[in-house]
N, CA and C atoms as a LAMMPS dump frame, in Angstrom:
ITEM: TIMESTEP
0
ITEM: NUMBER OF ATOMS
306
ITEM: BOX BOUNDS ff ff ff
-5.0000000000000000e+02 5.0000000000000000e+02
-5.0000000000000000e+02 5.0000000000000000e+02
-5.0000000000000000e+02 5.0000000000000000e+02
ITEM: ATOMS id mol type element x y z
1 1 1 N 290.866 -253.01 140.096
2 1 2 C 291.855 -252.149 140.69
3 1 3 C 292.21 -252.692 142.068
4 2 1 N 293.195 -252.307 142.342
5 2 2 C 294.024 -252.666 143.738
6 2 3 C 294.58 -251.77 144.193
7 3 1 N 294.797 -251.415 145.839
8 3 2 C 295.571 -250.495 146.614
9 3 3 C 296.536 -251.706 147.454
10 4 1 N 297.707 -251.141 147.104
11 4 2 C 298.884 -252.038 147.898
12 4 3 C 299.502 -251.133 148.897
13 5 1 N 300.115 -251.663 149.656
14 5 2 C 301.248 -251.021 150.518
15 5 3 C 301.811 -252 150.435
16 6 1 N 303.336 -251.803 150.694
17 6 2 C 304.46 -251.854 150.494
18 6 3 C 305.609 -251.716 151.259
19 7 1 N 307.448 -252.159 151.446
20 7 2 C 308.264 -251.606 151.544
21 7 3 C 309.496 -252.098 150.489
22 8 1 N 310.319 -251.37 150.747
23 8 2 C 311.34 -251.531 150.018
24 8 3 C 312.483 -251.748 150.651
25 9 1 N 313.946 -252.061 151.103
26 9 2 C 315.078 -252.311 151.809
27 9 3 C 315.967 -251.266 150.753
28 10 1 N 316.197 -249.992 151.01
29 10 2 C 316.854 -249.55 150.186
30 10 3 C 318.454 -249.848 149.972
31 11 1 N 318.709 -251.215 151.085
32 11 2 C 320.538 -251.369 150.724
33 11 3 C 320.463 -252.133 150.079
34 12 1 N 319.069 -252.952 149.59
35 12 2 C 319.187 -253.981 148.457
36 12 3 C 319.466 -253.498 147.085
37 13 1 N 319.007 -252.175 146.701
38 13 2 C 319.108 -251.276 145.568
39 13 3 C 320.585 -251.216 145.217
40 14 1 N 320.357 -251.98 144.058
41 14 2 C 321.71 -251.736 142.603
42 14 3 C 322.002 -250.634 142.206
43 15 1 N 323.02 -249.885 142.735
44 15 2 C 322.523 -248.33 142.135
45 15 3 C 323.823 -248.399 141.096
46 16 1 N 323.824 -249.304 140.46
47 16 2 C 324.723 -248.961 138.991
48 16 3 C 322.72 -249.579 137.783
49 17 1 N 321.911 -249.734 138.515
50 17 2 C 320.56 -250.006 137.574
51 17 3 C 319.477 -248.44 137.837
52 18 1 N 320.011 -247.611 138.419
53 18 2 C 319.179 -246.377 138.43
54 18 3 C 319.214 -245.628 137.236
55 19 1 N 318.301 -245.392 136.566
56 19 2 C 318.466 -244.704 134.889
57 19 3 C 317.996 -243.495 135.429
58 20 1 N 318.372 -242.7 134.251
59 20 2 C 318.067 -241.037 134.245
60 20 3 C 316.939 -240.951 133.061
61 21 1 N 315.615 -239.751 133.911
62 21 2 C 315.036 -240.119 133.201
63 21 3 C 314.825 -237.946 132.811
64 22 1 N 313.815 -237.762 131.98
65 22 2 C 313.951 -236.223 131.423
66 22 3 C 313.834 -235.274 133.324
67 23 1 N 314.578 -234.381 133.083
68 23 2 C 314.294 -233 133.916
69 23 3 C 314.877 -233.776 135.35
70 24 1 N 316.05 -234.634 135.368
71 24 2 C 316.935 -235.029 136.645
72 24 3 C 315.678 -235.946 136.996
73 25 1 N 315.091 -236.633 136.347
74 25 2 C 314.526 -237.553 137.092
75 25 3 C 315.284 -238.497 137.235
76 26 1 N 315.008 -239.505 138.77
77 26 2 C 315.562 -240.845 138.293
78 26 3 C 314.964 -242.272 138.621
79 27 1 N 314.99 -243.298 137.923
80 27 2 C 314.22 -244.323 137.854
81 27 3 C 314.696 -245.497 138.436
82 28 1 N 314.089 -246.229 139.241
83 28 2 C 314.673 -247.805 139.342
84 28 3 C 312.936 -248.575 139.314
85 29 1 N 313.766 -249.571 138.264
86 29 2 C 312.787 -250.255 137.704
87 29 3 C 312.636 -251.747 138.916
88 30 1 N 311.442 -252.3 138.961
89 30 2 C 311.094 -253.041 140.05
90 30 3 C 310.149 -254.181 139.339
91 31 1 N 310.022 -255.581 139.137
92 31 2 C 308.912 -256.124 138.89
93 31 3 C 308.256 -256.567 140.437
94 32 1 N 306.43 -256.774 140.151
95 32 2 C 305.918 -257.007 141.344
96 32 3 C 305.091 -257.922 141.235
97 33 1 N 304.952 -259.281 141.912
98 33 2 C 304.234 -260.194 141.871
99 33 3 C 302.999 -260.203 143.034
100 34 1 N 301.608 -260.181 142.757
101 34 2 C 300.812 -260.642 143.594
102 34 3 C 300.34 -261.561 143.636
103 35 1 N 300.579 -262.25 144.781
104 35 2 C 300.171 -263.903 145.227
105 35 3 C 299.262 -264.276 145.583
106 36 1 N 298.484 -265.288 144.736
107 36 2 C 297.038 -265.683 145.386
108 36 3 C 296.764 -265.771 146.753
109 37 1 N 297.716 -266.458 147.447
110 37 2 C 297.68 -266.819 148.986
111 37 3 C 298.957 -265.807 149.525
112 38 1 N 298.428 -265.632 150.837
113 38 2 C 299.536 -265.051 152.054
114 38 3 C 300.411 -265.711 152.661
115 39 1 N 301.721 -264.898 153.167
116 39 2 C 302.708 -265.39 153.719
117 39 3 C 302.281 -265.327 155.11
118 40 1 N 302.948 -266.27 156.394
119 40 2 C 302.327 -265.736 157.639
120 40 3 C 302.298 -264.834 158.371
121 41 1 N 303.076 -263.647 157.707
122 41 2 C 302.775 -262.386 157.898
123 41 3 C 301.752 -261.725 157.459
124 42 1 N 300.791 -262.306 156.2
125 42 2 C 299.559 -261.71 155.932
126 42 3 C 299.971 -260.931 154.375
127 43 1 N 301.29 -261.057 153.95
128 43 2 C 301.573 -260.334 153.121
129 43 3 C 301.524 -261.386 152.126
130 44 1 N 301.151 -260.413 150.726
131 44 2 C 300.627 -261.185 149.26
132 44 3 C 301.305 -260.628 148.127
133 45 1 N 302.576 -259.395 148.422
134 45 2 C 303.212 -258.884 147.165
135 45 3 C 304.861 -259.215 147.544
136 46 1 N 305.041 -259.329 146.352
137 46 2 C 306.697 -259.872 146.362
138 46 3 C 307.407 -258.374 145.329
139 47 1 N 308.237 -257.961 145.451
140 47 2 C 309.42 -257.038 144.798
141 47 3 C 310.38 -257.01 144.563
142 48 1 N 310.719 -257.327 143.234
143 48 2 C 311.972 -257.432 142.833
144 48 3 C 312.702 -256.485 141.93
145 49 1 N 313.872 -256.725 141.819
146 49 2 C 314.925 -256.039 140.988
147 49 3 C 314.638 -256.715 139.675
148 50 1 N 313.921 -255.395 138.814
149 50 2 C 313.528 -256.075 137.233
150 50 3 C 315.026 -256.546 136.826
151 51 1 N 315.174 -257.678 136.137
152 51 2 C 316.34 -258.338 135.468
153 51 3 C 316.219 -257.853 133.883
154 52 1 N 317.526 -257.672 133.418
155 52 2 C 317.833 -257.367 132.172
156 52 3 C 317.204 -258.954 131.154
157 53 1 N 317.178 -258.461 129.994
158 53 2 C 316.71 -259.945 128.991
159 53 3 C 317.974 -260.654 128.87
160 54 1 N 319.326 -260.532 129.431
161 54 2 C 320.47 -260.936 129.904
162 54 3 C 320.42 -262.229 130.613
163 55 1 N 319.743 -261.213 131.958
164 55 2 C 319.87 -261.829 133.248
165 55 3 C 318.725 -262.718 132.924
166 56 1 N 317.756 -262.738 132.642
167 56 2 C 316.508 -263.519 132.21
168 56 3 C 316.87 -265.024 131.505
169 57 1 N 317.621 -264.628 130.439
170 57 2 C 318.048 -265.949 129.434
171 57 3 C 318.878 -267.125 130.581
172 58 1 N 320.048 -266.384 130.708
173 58 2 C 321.127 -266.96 132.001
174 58 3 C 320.383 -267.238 133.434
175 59 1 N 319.197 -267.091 133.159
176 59 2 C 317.984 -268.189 134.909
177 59 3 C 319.209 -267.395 136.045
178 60 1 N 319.187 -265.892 135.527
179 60 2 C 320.025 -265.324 137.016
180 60 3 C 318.69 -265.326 138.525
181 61 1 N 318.697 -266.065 139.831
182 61 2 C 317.947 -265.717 140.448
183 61 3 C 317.677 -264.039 140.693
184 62 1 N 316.314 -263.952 141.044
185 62 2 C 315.613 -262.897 141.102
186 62 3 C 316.538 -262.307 142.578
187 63 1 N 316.548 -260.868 142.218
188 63 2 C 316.906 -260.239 144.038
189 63 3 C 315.826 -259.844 144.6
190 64 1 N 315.323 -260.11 145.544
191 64 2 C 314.007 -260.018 146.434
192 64 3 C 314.478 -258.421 146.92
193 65 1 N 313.564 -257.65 146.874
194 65 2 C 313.883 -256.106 147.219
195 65 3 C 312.664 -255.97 148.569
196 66 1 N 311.627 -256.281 148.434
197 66 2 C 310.837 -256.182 149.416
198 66 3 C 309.756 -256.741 149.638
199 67 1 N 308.611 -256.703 150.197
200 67 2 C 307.129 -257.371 150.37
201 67 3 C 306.06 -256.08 150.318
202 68 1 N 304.827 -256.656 150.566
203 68 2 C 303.981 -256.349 151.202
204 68 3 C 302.258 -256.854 150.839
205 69 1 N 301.208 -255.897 151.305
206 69 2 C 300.384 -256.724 150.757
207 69 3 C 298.933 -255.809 150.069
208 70 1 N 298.167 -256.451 149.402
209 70 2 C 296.738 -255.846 149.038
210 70 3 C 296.136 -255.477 149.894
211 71 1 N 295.895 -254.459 150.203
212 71 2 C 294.87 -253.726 151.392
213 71 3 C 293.453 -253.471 150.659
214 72 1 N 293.203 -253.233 149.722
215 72 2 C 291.921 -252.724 148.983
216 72 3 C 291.834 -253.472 147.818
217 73 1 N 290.821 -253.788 147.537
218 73 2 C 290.79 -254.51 145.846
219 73 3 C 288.692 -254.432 145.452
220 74 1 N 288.695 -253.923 144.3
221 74 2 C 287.344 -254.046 143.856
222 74 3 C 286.861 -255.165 142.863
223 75 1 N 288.069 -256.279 142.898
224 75 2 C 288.112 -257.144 141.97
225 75 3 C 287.069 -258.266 142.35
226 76 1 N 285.94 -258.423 141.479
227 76 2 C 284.786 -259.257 142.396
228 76 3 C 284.996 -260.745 142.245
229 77 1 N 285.751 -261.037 141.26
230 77 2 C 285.835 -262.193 140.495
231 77 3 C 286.774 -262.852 141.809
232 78 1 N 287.678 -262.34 142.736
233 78 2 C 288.55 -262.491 143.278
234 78 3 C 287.597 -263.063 145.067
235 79 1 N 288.667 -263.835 145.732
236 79 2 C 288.241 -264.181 147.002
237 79 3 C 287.998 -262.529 147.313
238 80 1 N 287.403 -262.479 148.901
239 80 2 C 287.158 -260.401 149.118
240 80 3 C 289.113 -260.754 150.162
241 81 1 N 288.989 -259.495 149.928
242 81 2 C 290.562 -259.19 150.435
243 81 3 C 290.12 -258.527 152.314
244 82 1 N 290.73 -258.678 153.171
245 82 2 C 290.913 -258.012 154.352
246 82 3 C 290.873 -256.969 154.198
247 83 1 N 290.528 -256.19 154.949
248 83 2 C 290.139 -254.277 154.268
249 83 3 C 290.476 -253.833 155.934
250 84 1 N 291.697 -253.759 156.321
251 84 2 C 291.394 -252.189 157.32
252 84 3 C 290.242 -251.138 157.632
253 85 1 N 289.589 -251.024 158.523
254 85 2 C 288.744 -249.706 158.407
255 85 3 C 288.726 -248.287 158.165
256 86 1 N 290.21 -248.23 158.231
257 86 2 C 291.285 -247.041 158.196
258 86 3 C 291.445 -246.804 156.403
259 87 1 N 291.533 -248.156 155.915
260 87 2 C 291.711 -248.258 154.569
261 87 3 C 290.129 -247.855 153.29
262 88 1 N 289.688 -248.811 154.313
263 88 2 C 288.163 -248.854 153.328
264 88 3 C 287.504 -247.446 153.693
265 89 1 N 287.772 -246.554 154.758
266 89 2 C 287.164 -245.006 154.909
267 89 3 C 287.523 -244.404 154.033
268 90 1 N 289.327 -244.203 153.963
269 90 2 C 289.964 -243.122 152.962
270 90 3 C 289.743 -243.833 151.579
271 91 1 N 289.606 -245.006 151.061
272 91 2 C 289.216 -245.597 149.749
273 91 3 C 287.716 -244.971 149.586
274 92 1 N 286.731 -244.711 150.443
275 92 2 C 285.483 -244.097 150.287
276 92 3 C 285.926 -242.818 149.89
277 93 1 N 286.678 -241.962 150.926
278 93 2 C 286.951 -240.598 150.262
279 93 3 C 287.357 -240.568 149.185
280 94 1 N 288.192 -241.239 148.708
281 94 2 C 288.86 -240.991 147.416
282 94 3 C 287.852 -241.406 146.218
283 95 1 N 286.732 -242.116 146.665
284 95 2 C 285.868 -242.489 145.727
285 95 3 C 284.932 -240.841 145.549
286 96 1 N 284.821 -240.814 146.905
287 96 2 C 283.471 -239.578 146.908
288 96 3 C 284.188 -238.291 146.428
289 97 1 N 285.42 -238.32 146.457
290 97 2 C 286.115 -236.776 145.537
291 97 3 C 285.861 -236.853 144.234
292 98 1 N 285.999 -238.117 143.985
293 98 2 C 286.386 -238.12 142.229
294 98 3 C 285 -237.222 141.568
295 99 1 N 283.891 -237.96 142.633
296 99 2 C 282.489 -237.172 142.154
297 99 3 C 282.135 -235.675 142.804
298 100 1 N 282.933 -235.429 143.458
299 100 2 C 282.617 -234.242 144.112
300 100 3 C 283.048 -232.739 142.989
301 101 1 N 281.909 -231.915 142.929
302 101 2 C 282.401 -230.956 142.161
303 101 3 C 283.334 -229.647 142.614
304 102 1 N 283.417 -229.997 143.939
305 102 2 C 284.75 -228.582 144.853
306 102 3 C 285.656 -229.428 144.862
């Protein structure tokens, strides 16, 4: 498992690709790549505008929507990730609720 943060540029958003989804929901679909290595900002996730199997065949370049990076990861197999202290506390809480019976 992994905890990311994130942003998004919302004027990059296609809004003829926002679907409707049940009870006025609405959806925009995003693929997200995590990168072995960091940018020199420290950031390791890339976000894009999922492409149709259209746009896929026709090698349309990807639209870059946003960044960011892995803050938490329990993946052992993996280098250890940078952990905030801010991050790795509330990742404890959220561990110690799951077992908590109140």
């Amino acid at each position: 498992m992994k905890i990311i943060n994130a942003s998004i540029d919302l004027n990059k958003i296609d809004r003829t690709k926002i679907v409707a989804g049940k009870n006025g929901a609405k959806y925009y679909n995003v693929g997200i790549i995590v990168s072995d290595e960091k940018n020199q900002y420290g950031q390791d996730v890339s976000i894009y505008d999922e492409q149709s199997k259209e746009e896929r065949e026709e090698r349309k370049p990807k639209k870059y929507l946003g960044n960011g990076k892995v803050v938490w990861s329990n993946d052992t197999d993996k280098k250890v990730v940078d952990v905030p202290d801010e991050a790795q506390a509330k990742s404890k809480r959220i561990q110690e609720d799951e077992f908590s019976p109140f």
